[in-house]
N, C-alpha and C positions, 0 to 999 in steps of 0.2 A: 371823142368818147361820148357814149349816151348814158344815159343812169334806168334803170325797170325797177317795179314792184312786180316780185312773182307770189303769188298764194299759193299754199301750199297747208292742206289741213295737215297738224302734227302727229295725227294717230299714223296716219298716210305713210306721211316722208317726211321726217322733221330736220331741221336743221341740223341737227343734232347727227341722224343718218346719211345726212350730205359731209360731214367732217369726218364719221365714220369710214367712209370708202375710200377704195384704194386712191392712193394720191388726192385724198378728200377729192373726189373730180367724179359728177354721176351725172348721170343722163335725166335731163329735165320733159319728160314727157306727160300722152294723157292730155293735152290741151284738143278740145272739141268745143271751143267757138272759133267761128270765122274772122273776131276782130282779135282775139288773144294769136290765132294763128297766124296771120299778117305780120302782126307785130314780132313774133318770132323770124319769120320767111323772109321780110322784107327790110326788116331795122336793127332788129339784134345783133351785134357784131362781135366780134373776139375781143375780148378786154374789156367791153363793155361793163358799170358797174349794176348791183342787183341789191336791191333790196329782199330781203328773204320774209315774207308777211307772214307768219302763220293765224292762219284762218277756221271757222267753225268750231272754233272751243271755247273755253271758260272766258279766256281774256284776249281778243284779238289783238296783235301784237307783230309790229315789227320786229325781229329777234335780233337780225344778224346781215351779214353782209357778206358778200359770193362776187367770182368774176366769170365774165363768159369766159369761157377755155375753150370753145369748137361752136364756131355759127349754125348755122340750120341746116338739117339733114331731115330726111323723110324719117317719120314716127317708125321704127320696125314695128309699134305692134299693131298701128292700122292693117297689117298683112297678115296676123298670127290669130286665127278660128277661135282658139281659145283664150286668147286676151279680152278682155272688159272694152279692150276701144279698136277693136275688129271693126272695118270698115268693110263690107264689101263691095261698096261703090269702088274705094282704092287698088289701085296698079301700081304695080314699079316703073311701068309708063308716065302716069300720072298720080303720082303722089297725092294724097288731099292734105296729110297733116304731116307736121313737122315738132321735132326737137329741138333741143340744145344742148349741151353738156357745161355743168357750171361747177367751177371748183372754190370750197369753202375761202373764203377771208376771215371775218371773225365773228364772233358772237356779243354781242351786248351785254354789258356788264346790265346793264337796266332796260329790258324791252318799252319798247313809244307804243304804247298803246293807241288802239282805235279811239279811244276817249279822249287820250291825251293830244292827240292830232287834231281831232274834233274840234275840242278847247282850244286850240293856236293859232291865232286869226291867222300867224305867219303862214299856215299850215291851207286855209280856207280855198284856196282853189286849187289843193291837190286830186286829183283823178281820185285816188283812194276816197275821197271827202265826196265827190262829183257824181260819181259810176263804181260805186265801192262794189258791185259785183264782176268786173272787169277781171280775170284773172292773172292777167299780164298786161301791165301797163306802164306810160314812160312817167318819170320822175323827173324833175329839171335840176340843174346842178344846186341851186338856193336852196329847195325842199331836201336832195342830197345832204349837201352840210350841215341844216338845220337838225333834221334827223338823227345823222349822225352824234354831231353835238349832246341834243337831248340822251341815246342811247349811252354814249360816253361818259 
């Protein structure tokens, strides 16, 4: 089992929208970098656990916690003219981008803030700390628990 931080701005799709859907379970798409992409295509696995970051607002903020429910599958809306992340370089041939589908676990009684992670020397060689604009990144099981913990 691996551990990710996904970003996800809250206006967007907020955690809160990922426990709303059907079998709390939705499709994690929209990723257009080539190192967040990999990291979906190549490492993210079923079961996998997810840190849920909500990013670009007041208070950035680990919320919550999600599990993969379905590994990597080609983006549907790299193929759709009228979606925002229409590729026209992409084929059903060749795929460029990929999803995931992630079903809700829980929500933090207390969000870890980007500040508070900052502050936690324990916290100091997190990716999020590293390459905080990455938007899917791995997590190690220590930074897992600790997080947890804190959130808890």
């Amino acid at each position: 089992m691996h551990y990710w931080l996904f970003k996800s701005e809250p206006d967007e799709y907020s955690i809160d929208d990922l426990k709303r859907e059907p079998g709390q379970t939705g499709r994690w798409d929209g990723i257009r970098n080539y190192q967040a992409r990999n990291f979906l295509r190549d490492s993210v696995q079923i079961g996998d656990g997810v840190f849920f970051y909500h990013s670009a607002c007041k208070v950035p903020a680990i919320v919550g916690t999600a599990r993969v429910a379905r590994a990597a599958y080609p983006d549907p809306a790299q193929f759709n003219p009228e979606s925002k992340y229409f590729d026209p370089k992409a084929s059903s041939d060749q795929p460029r981008w990929f999803c995931v589908d992630l079903q809700w676990q829980s929500t933090f009684p207390r969000p870890v803030s980007l500040k508070d992670i900052k502050q936690d020397p324990r916290l100091a060689e997190m990716v999020l700390v590293k390459q905080g604009r990455l938007s899917i990144q791995p997590v190690t099981a220590a930074e897992w628990r600790l997080v947890e913990q804190l959130g808890n």
